[in-house]
Structure formats: structure tokens, C-alpha cells
VEXNUKE-916414 format. One record per atom (N, C-alpha, C): atom name; z, x, y. Coordinates in Angstrom, 3 decimals. Each point is the difference from the previous one (the first is absolute). Last residue first. Example, Ala and Ser with C-alpha at 12.3 -4.5 7.8 and 13.67 -1.06 7.14 Angstrom:
2
PT  volo        pz        px        py
PT     N     7.080    12.850    -2.250
PT    CA     0.060     0.820     1.190
PT     C     0.730    -0.770     1.090
PT     N    -0.070     0.290    -5.720
PT    CA     0.000    -0.890     1.190
PT     C     0.000     0.900     1.200
//
This chain:
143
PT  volo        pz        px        py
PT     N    70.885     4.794  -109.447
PT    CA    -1.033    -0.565     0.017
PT     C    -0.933     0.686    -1.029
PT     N     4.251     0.673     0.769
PT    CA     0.111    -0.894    -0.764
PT     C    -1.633    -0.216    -0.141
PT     N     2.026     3.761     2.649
PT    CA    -0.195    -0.108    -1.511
PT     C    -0.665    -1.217    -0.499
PT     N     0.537    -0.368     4.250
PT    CA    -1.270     0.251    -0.027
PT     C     0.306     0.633    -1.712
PT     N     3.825    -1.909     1.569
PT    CA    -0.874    -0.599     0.632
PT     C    -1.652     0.379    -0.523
PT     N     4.209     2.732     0.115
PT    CA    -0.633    -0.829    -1.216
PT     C    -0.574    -1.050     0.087
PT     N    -0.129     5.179     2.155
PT    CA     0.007    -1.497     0.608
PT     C     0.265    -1.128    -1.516
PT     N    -0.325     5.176     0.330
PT    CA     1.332    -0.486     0.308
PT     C     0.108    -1.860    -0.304
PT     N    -4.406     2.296     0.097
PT    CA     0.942     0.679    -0.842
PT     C     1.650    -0.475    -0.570
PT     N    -3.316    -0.203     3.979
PT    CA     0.177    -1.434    -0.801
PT     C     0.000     0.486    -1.629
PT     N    -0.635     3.594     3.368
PT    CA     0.993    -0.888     0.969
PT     C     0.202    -1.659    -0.976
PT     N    -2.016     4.215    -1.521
PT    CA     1.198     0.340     0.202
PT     C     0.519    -1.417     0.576
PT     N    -4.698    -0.277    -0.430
PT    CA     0.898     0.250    -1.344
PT     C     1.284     0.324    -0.064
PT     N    -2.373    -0.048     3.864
PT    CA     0.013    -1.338    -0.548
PT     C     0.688     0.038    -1.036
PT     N     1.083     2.987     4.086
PT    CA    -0.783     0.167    -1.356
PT     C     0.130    -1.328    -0.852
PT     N    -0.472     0.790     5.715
PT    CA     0.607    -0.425    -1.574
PT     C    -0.211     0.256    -0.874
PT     N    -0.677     1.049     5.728
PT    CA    -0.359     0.116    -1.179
PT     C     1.192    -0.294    -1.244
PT     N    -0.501    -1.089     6.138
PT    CA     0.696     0.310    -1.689
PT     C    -0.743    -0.037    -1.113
PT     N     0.962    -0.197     5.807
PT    CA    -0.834    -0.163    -1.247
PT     C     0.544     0.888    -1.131
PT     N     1.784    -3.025     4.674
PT    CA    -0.059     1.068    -1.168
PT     C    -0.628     0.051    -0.494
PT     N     0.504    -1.105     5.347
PT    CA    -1.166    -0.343    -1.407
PT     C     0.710     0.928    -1.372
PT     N     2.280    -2.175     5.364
PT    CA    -0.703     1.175    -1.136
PT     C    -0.554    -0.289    -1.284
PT     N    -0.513    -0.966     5.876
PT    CA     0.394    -0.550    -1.267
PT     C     0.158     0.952    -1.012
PT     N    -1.167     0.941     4.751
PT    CA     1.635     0.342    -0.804
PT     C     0.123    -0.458    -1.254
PT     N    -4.384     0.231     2.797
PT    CA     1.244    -0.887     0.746
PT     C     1.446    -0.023    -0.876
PT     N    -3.922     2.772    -1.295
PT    CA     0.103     0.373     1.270
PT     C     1.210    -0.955     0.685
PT     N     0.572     0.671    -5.401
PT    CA    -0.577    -0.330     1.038
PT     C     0.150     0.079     1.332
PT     N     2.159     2.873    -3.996
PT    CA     0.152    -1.855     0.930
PT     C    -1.140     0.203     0.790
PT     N     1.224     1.210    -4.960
PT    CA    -0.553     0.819     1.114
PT     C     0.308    -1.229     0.926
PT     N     1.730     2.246    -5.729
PT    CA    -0.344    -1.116     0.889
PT     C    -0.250     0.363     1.717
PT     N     0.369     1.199    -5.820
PT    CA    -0.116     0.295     1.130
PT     C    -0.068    -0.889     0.886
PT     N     0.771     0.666    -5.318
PT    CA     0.000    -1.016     1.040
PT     C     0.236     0.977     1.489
PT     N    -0.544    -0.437    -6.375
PT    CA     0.338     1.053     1.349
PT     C    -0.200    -0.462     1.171
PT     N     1.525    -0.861    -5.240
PT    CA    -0.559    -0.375     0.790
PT     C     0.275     0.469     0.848
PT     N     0.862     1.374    -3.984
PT    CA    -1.035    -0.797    -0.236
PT     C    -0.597    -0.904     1.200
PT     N     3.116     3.201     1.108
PT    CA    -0.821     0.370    -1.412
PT     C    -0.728    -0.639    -0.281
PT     N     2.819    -0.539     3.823
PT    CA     0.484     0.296    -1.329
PT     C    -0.706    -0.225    -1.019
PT     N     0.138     0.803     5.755
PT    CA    -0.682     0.594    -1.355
PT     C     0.954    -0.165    -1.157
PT     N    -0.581    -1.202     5.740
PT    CA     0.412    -0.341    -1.646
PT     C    -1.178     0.542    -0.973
PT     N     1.352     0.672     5.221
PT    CA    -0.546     0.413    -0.666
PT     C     0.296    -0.711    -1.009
PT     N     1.792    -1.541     4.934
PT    CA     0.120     0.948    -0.990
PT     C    -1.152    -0.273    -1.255
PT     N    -0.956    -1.574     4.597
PT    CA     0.739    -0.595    -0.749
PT     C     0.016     1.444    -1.344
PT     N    -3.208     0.359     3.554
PT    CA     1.383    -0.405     0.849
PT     C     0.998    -0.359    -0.582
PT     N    -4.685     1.739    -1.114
PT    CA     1.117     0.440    -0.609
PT     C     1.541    -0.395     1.220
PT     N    -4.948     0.391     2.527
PT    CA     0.527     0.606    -2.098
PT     C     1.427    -0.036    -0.001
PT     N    -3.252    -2.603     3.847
PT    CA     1.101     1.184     0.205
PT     C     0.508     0.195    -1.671
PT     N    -4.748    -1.643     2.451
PT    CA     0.799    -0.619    -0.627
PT     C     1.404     1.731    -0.200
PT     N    -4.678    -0.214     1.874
PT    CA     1.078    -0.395     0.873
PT     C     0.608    -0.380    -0.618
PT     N    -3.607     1.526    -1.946
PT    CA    -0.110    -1.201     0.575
PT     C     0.866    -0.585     0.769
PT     N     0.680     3.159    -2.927
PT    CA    -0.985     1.371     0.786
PT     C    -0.825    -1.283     0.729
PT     N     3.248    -1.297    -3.365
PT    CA     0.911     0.789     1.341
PT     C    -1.362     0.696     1.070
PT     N    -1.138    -2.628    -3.739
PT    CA     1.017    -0.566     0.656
PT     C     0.196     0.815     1.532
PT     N    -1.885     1.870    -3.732
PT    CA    -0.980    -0.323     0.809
PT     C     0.478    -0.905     0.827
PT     N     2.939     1.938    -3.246
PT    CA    -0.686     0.952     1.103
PT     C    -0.558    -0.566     0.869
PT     N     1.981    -2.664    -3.322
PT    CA     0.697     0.460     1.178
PT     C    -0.517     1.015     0.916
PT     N    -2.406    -1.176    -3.692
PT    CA    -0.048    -1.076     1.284
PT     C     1.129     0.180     0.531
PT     N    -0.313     3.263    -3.416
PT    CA    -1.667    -0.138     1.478
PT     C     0.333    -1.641     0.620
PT     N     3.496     1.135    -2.882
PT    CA    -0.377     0.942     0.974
PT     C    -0.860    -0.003     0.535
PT     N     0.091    -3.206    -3.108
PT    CA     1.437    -0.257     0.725
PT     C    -0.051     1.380     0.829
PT     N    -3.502     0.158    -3.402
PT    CA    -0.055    -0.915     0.857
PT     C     0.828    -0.022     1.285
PT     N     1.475     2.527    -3.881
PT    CA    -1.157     0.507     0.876
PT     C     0.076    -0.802     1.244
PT     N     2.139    -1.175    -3.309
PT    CA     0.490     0.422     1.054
PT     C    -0.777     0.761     0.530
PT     N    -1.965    -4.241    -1.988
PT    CA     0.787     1.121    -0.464
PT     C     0.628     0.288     1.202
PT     N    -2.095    -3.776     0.592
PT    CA    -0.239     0.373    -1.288
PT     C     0.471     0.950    -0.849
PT     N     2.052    -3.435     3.888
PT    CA    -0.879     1.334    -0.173
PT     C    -0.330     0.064    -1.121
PT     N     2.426    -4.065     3.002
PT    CA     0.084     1.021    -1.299
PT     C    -1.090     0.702     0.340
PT     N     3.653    -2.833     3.773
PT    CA    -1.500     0.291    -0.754
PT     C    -0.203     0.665    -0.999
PT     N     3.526    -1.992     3.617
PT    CA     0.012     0.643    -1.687
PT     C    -1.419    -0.302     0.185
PT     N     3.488    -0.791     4.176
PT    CA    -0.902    -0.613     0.066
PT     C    -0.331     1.193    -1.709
PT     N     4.714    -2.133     3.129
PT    CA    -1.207     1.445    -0.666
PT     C    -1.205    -0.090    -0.926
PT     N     2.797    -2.786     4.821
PT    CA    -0.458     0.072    -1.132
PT     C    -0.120     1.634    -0.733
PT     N     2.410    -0.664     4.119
PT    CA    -0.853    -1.088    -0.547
PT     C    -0.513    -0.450    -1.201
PT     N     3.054     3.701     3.064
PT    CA    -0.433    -0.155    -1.536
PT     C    -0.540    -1.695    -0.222
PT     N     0.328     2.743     4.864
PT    CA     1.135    -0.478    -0.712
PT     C    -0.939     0.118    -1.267
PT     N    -1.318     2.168     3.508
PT    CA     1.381    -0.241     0.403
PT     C     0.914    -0.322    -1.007
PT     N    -5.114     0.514    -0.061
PT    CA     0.947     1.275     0.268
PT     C     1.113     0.364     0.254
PT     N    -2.394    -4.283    -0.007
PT    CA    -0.091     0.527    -1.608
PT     C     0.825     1.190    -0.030
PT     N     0.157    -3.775     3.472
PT    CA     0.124     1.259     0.116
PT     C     0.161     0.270    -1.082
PT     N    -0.487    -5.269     0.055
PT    CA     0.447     1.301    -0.153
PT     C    -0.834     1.464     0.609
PT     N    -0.545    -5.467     1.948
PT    CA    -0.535     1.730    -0.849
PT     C     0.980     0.474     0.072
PT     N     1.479    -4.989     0.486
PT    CA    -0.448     1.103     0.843
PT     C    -0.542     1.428    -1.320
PT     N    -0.322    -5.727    -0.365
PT    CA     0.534     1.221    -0.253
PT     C    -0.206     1.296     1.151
PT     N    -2.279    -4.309    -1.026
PT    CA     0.751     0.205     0.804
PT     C     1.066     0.767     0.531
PT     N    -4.723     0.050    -2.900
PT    CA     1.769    -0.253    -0.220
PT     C     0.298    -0.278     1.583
PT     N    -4.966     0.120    -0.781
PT    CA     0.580    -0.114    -1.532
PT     C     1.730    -0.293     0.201
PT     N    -2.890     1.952     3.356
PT    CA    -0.673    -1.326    -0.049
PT     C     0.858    -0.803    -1.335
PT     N     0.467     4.577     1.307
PT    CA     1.398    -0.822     0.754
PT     C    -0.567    -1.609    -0.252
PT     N    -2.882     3.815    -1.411
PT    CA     1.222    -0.473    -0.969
PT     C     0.906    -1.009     0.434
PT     N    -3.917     1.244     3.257
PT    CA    -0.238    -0.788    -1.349
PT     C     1.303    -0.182    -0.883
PT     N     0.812     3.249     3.422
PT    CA    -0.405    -1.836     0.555
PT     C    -0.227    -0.732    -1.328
PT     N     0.269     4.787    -0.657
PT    CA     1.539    -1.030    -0.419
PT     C     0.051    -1.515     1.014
PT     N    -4.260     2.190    -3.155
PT    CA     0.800     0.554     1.522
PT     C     1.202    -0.834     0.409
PT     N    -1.380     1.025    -4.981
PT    CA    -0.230    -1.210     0.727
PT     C     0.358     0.663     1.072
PT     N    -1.566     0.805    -5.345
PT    CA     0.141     0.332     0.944
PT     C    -0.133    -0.445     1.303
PT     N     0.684    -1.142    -5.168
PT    CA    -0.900    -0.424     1.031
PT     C     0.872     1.105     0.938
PT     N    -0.906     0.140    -5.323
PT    CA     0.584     0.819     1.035
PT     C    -0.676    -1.032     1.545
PT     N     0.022    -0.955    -5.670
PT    CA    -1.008     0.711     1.112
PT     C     1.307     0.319     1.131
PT     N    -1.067    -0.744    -5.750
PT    CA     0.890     0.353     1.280
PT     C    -0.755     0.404     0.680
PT     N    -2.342    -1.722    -3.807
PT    CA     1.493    -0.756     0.441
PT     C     0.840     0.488     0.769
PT     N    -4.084     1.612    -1.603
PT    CA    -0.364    -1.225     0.630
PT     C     1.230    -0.834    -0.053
PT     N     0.490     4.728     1.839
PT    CA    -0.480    -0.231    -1.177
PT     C    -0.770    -1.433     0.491
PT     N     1.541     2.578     3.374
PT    CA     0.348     1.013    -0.910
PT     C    -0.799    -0.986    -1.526
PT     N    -0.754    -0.535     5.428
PT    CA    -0.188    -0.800    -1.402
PT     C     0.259     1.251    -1.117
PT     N     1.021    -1.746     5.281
PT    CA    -0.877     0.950    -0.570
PT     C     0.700    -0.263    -1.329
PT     N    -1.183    -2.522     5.122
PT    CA     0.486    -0.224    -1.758
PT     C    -0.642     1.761    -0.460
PT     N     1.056    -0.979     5.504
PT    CA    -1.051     0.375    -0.956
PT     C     0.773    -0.499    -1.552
PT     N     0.424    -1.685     5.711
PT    CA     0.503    -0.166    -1.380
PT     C    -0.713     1.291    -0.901
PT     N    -0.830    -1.861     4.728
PT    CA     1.788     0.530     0.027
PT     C     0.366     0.075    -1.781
PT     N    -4.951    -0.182     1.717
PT    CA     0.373     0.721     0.984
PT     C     2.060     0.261    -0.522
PT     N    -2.656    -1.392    -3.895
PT    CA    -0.504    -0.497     1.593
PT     C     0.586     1.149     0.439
PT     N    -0.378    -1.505    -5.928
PT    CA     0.270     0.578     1.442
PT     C    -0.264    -0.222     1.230
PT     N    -0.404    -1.927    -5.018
PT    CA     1.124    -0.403     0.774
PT     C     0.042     1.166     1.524
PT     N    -2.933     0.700    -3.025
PT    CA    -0.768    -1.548    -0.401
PT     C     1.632    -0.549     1.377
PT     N    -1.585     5.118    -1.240
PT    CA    -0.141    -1.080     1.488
PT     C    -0.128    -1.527     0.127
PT     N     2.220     4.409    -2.735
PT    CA    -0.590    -1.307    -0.323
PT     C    -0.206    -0.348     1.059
PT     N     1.754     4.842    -1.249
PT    CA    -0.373    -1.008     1.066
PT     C    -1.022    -1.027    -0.396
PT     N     3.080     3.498    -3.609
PT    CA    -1.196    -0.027     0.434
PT     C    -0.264    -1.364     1.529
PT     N     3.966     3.431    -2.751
PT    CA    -0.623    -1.231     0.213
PT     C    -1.486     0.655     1.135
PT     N     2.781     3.737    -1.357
PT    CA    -0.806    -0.807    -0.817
PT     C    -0.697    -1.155    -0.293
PT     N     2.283     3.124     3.316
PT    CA     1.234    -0.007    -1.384
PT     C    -0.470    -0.859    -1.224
PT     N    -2.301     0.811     4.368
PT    CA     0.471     0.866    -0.517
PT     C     0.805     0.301    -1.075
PT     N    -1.371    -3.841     2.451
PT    CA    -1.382     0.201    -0.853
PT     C     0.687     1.363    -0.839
PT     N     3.351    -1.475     2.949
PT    CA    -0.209    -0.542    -1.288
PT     C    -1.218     0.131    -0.937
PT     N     0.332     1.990     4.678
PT    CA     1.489     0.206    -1.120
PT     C     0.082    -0.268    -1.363
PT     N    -3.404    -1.763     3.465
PT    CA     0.270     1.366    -0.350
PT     C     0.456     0.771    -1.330
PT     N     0.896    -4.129     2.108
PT    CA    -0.955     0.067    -0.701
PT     C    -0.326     0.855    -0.523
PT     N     2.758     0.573     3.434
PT    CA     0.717    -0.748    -1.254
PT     C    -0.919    -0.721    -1.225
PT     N    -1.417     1.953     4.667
PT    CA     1.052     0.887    -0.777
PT     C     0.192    -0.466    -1.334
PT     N    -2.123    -3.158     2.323
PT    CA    -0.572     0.750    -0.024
PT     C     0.631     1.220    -0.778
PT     N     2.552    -3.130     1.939
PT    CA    -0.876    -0.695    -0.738
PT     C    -1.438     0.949    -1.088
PT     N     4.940     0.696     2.774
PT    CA    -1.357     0.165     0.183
PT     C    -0.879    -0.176    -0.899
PT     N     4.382    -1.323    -0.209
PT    CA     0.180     0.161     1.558
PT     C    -1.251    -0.091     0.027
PT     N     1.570    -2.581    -3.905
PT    CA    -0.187     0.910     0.355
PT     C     0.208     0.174     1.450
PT     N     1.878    -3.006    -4.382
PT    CA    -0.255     0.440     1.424
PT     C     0.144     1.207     0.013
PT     N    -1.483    -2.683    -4.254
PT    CA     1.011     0.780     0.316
PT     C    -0.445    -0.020     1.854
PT     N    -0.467    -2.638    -5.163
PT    CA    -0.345    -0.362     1.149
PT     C     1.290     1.082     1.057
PT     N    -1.910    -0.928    -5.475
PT    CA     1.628     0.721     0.752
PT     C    -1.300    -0.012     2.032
PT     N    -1.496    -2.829    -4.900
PT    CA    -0.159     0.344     1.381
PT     C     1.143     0.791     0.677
PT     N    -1.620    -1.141    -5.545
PT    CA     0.970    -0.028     0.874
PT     C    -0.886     0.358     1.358
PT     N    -0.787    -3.241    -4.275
PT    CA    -0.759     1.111     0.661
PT     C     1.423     0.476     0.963
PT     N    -1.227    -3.070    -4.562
PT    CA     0.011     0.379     1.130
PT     C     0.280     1.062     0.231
PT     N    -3.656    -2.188    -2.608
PT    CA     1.044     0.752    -0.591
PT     C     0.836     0.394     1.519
PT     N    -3.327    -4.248    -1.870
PT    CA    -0.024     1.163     0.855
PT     C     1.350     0.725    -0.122
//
């Protein structure tokens, strides 16, 4: 089995934040959801749990970050083009998500926008040019 990632995030509104994410392209799995959780499933190797912050607190002992306060994480996704990387920042934002909290990158072969979520997290997304980007690599020459 090929693994898998889980980024396990706190939410406020469970609901909102589903939302958010069907919007930017994952899809709601109900094999892991309830009342304080939803999984949403960008591929068959990244999913997204979404948690009301009772449920997350079930996990750390940790106190919740304030996503809007501080820098927690930054969270990369790819696109297919730059096309792409604009309509899901659009549809992001027209889901309550806020465009572009993190400066712009554009160098050519790769372009990157990024949105935060209703609870502050931020999401970059990013398009690559494959050919530009393992060009450089001699790693992938060799192969």
C-alpha cells in the first residue's frame, strides 16, 4: 500500500470548512466522518481531516494555535496549470476562503498562489513545469 498523508486541521465550524475544501477540490468521504470530524480526500494519498477543536484536543495536549495569529504550518498543493491555480483560488475565496495572504510567486516555470482558510490556515497552490522543473535535477537526468 502506498502511503498516505492525513494533515489533520482544527476547525471552528465544521460545516464552513467543508465547504471550503469541497471548494478547492477535495471531495467528503464519509468512511471517517460524524458530527466533530469530516475526511476530505484530495487524492488516494492526501486527505485532509477536518476536526472541531473538542475532537482535535482528543489528539494533543497541546493548546490550538490561532491560525490567524501565528504561522503553523504552510500547507502546498499542485495544479495543473496556471489556469487551474486561479480558479481554485477563486473558488476558494467565493467559499470564504481569503486570496492571496502570502505574496505571489512567479518564476516562470513555476507559479503559486495561496488562500487561508475560514480558520486562518494557509493553503499554497502551485503549478510546475515538469520539464522545466527536473531539467536542473540530476537525480531525474540519470534516470
Amino acid at each position: 500500500m502506498p502511503k498516505m498523508i492525513f494533515v489533520n486541521l482544527p476547525v471552528v465550524e465544521l460545516d464552513r470548512a467543508t465547504a471550503f475544501y469541497e471548494a478547492l477540490g477535495a471531495t467528503r468521504s464519509p468512511r471517517f466522518c460524524d458530527a466533530t470530524a469530516a475526511c476530505m480526500v484530495f487524492s488516494k494519498s492526501i486527505h485532509v481531516m477536518l476536526l472541531t477543536h473538542a475532537r482535535f484536543q482528543d489528539f494533543t495536549p497541546k493548546k490550538i494555535a490561532d491560525a490567524r495569529a501565528v504561522s503553523e504550518v504552510l500547507l502546498c498543493i499542485s495544479a495543473e496549470s496556471r489556469a487551474d491555480v486561479d480558479e481554485m483560488v477563486a473558488r476558494a475565496c467565493a467559499a470564504g476562503g481569503a486570496g492571496d495572504p502570502c505574496p505571489l510567486q512567479e518564476h516562470g516555470f513555476m507559479y503559486g498562489r495561496s488562500v487561508e482558510d475560514p480558520d486562518g490556515h494557509v493553503w499554497e497552490i502551485m503549478w510546475m513545469d515538469p520539464d522545466a522543473a527536473t531539467a536542473g535535477d540530476p537525480a531525474t537526468a540519470a534516470a
